[in-house]
N, C-alpha and C positions, 0 to 999 in steps of 0.2 A: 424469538430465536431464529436462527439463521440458520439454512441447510448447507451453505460455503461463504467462506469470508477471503476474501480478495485484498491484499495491501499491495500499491503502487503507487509510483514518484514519477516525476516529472522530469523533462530531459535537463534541466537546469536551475539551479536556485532565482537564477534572473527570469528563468520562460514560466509564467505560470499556468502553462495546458495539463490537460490532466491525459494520463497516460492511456493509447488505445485501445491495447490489448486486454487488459481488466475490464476496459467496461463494454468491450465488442462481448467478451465471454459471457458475462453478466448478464447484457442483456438476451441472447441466446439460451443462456437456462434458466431466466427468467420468461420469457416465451413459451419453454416447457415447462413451467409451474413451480420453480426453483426461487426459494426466496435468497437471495444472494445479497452480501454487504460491501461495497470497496469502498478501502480508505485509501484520499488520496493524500500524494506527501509524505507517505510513509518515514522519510527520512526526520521530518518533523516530530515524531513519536518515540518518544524514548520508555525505556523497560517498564519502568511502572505502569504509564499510560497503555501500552501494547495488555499487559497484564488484566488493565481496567475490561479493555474493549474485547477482548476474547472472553474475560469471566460474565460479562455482560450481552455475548451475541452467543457464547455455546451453550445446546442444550443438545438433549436427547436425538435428536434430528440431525445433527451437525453431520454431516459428511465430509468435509474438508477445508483446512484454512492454507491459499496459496499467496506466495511472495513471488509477485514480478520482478525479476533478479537480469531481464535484458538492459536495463542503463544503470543500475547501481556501478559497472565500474567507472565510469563518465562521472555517475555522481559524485561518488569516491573521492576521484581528480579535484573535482570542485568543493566539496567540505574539505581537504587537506590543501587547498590554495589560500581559502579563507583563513584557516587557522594560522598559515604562516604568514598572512599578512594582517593580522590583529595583531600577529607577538611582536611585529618591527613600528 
């Protein structure tokens, strides 16, 4: 089990870097003893799978699960581009 769980995405479905700020954090309270999890790609996970991995990292210890929410509106942009150009 995990003491914080981390989800974050990438600045673009085309760039596949993994997002900094999640794993700056991470590794910082892991430094302090902090067993910490980031998922990257978040946008890749949908309900069930999210459901999976938090029944699977929360226990007793958990102190907190954060969503990096600084480029989801960018990403947003880019899954609603996609969409409208698969329906043409």
């Amino acid at each position: 089990m995990y003491h914080g769980i981390l989800f974050t995405e990438c600045t673009s479905q085309n760039w596949l870097g993994r997002g900094y700020g999640a794993h700056r954090l991470a590794n910082e309270l892991r430094r302090h003893g902090f067993k910490i999890l980031v998922i990257d790609w978040a946008f890749a996970v949908d309900f069930e799978l999210y459901k999976e991995i938090l029944d699977l990292a929360i226990g007793n210890e958990t102190l907190f699960v954060g969503f990096s929410t600084s480029i989801f509106p960018y990403r947003m942009q880019d899954v609603e581009g996609q969409k409208d150009r698969k329906s043409t």
